[in-house]
N, C-alpha and C positions, 0 to 999 in steps of 0.2 A: 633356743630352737624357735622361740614365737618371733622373737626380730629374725631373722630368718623367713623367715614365713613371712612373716609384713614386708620386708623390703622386698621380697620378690614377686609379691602379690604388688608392691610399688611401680617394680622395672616392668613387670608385664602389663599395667594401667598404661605407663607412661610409652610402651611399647604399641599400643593400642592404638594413641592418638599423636605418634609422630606421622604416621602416613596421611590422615587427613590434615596435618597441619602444611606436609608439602605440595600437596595437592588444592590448596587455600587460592585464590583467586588473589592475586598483587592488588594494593589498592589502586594503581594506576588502572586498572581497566575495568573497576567496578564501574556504574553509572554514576554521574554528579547530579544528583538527586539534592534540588531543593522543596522546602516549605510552600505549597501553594502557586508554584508552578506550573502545574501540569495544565495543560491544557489538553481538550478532546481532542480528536484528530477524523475528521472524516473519513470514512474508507474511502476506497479509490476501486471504481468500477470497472473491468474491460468489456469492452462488445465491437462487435463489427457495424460498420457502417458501407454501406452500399446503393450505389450509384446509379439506378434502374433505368434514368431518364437517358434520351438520345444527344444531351448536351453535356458540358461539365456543368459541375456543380460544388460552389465552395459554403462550406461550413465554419464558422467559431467556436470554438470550445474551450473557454477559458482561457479567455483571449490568443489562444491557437490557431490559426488557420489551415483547414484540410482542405485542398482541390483534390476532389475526384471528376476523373476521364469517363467517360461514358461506359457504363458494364464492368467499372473498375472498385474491387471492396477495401476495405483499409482496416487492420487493430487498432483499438483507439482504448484510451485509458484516462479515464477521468473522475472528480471526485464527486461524491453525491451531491446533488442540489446543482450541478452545475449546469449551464444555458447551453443551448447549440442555438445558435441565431444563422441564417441562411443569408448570406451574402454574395454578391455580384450578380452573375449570368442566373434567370432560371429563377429568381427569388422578389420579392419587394426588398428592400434594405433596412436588416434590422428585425424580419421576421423570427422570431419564436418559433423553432420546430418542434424542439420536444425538452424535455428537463431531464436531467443524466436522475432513476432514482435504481432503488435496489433489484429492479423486477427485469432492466436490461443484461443483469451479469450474463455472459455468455449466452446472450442474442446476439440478433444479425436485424439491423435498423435500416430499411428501405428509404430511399429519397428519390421521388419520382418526380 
């Protein structure tokens, strides 16, 4: 009677942890996770950029170039720390307008 009782108190363990074993993630699609690799990653900012002035006006953003048309706004996505430098029409070449940081997420950045 006591093997009995153990082997069923066995099949009901092992009944226990068949469903999380099929529900187990294949090791193909775990991540390849090495030693000392990780690197940070900067987030990535979005904000609006907008056009106020009566001319166009192009911007660089990580090595990106945005033309906006006069009264025209744009989504723009970028990571922290990064330049907007003001280039062509409307600008000196090469100006520094503002530095992408955390404080623009969902604003709206004027260029007059």
């Amino acid at each position: 009677m006591l093997r009995m009782i153990r082997s069923l108190i066995f099949l009901v363990a092992i009944g226990a942890m068949v469903p999380m074993a099929t529900h187990a993630a294949p090791m193909s699609t775990l991540p390849n996770v090495q030693a000392g690799s990780a690197q940070p990653r900067k987030g990535s900012i979005q904000f609006v950029l907008i056009n106020k002035a009566e001319s166009s006006r192009t911007v660089t953003i990580q090595g990106q170039s945005y033309t906006l048309a006069p009264h025209q706004s744009m989504t723009i996505s970028a990571s922290i720390g990064a330049q907007a430098i003001g280039t062509g029409d409307g600008y000196e070449n090469g100006k520094l307008l503002f530095t992408v940081d955390k404080l623009l997420k969902g604003t709206t950045v004027a260029l007059n």
